[in-house]
Structures are given as C-alpha cells and as structure tokens.
VOBA-1610 file (N, C-alpha, C; in pm, whole numbers, padded with zeros to 5 digits, always signed):
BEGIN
Unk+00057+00859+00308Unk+00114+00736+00253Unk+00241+00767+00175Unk+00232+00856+00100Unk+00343+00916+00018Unk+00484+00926+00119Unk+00498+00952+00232Unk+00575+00991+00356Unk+00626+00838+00327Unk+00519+00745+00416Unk+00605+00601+00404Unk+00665+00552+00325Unk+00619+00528+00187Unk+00668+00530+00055Unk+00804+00568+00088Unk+00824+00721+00101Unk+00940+00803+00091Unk+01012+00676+00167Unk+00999+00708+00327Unk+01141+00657+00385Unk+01115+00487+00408Unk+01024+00441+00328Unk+01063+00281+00333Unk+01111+00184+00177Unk+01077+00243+00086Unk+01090+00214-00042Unk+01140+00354-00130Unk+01248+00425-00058Unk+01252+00587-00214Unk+01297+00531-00305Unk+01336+00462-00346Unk+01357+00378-00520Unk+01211+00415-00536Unk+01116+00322-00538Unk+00953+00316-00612Unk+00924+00450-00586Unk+00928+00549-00456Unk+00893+00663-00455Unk+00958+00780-00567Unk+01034+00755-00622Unk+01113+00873-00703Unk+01078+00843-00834Unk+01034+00679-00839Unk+00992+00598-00962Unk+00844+00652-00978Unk+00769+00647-00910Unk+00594+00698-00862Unk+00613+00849-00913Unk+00685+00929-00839Unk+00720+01089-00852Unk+00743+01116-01009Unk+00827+01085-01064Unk+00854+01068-01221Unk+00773+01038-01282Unk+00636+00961-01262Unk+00527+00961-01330Unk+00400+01035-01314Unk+00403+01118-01175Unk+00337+01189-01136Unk+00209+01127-01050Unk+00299+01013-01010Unk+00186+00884-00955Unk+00187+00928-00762Unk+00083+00999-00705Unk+00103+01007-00542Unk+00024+00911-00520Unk+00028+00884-00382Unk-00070+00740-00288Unk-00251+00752-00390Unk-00254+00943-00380Unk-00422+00873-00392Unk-00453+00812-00540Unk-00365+00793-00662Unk-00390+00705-00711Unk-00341+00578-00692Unk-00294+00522-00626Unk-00369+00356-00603Unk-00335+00315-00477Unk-00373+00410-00359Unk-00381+00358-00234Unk-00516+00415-00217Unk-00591+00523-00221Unk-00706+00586-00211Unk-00812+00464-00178Unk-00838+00403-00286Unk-00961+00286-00279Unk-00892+00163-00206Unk-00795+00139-00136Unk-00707+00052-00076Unk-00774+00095+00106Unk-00767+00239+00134Unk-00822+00311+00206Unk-00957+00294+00266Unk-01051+00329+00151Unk-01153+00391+00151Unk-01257+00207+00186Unk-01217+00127+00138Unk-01243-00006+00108Unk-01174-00127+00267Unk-01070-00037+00277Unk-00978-00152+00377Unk-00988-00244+00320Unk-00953-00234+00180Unk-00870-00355+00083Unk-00983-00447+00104Unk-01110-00406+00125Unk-01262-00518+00069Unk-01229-00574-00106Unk-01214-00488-00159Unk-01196-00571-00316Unk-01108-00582-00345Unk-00970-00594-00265Unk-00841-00650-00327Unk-00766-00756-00295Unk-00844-00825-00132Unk-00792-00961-00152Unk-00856-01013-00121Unk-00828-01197-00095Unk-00907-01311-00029Unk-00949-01275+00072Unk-01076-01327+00126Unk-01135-01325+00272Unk-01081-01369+00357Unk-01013-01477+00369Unk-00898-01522+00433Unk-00811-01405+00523Unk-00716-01360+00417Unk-00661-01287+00446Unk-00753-01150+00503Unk-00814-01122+00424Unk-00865-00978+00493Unk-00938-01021+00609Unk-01001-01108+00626Unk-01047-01134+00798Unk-00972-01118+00899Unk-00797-01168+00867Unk-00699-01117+00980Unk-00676-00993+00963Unk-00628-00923+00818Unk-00623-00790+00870Unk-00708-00717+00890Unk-00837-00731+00953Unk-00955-00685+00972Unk-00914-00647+01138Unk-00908-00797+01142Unk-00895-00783+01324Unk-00793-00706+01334Unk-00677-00741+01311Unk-00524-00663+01323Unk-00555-00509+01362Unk-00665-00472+01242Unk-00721-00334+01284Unk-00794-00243+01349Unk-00890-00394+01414Unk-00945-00320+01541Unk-00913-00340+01618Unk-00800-00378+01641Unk-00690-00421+01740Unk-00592-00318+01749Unk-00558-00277+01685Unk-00417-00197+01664Unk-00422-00061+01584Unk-00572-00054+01501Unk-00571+00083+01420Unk-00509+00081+01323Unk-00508+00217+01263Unk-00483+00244+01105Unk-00344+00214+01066Unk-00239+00242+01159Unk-00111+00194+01137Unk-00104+00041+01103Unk-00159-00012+01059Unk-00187-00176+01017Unk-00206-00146+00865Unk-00308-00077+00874Unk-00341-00035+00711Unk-00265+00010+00650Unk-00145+00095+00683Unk-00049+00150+00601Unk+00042+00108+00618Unk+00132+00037+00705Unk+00219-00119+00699Unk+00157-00199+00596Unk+00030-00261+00572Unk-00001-00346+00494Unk+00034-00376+00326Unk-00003-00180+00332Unk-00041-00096+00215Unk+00137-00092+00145Unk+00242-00073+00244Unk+00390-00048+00243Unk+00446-00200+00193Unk+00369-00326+00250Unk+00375-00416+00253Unk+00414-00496+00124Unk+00276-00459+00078Unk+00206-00487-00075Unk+00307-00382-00202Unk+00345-00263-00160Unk+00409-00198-00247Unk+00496-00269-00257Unk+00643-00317-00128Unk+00744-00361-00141Unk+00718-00520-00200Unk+00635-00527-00189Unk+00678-00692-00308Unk+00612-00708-00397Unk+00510-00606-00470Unk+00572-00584-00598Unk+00636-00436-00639Unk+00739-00436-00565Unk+00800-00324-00589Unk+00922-00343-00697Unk+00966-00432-00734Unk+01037-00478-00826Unk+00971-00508-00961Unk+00859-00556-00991Unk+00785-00566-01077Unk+00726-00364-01148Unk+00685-00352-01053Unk+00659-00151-01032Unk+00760-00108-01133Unk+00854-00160-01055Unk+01022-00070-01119Unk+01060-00111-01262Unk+01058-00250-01285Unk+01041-00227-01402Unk+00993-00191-01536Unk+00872-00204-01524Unk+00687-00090-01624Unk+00839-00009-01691Unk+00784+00039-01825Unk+00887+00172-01864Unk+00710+00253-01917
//
C-alpha cells in the first residue's frame, strides 16, 4: 500500500513518512476487515461485489480512494 501512496498521493506519503506512519497503521484493519467496520452497508455491499468480481486491486484503489479525499484534511494535523 505504501507503493500506491508513493506514486498516487507523495505529498500525504512524505507527510505519513515524517511521522513514521506506513500503511499497516491505518490500512492493516481496512485489509484484514475489507472495511466491515468502516463504512455503511450500502456502500460496502458494492464494494463487496466489485471484489469478487475484480479482486484485491479494488481494495487498494478504494483504500487510495479514501486517502485522497481526506488527504487534505491528513495534511493539515500538525
């Protein structure tokens, strides 16, 4: 995950790096869960299917997804 990070968002990634923050703290249980406790059922019912449809590359688009919008919010934290 750290990879995607890198070449889709390196602002938040160098921002993450400077705090000593990699994916497995707060993509790990994002993972391990397929985002069961982080959103509406709604939503996770499509990206459910999306994924047995298409595989893990869904999950980490999603995951890239969710970084980039609140990736501005991220950036600012001091």
């Amino acid at each position: 995950m750290d990879v995607y990070v890198y070449n889709n968002l390196p602002d938040l990634h160098f921002y993450l790096k400077r705090y000593d923050l990699n994916a497995q703290c707060y993509a790990l249980s994002w993972f391990l869960t397929l985002y069961s406790q982080q959103l509406p059922k709604t939503i996770l019912n499509k990206l459910w299917i999306l994924f047995l449809i298409k595989g893990w590359k869904v999950i980490i688009k999603f995951g890239i997804s969710l970084l980039f919008a609140f990736q501005h919010d991220i950036l600012m934290k001091n």
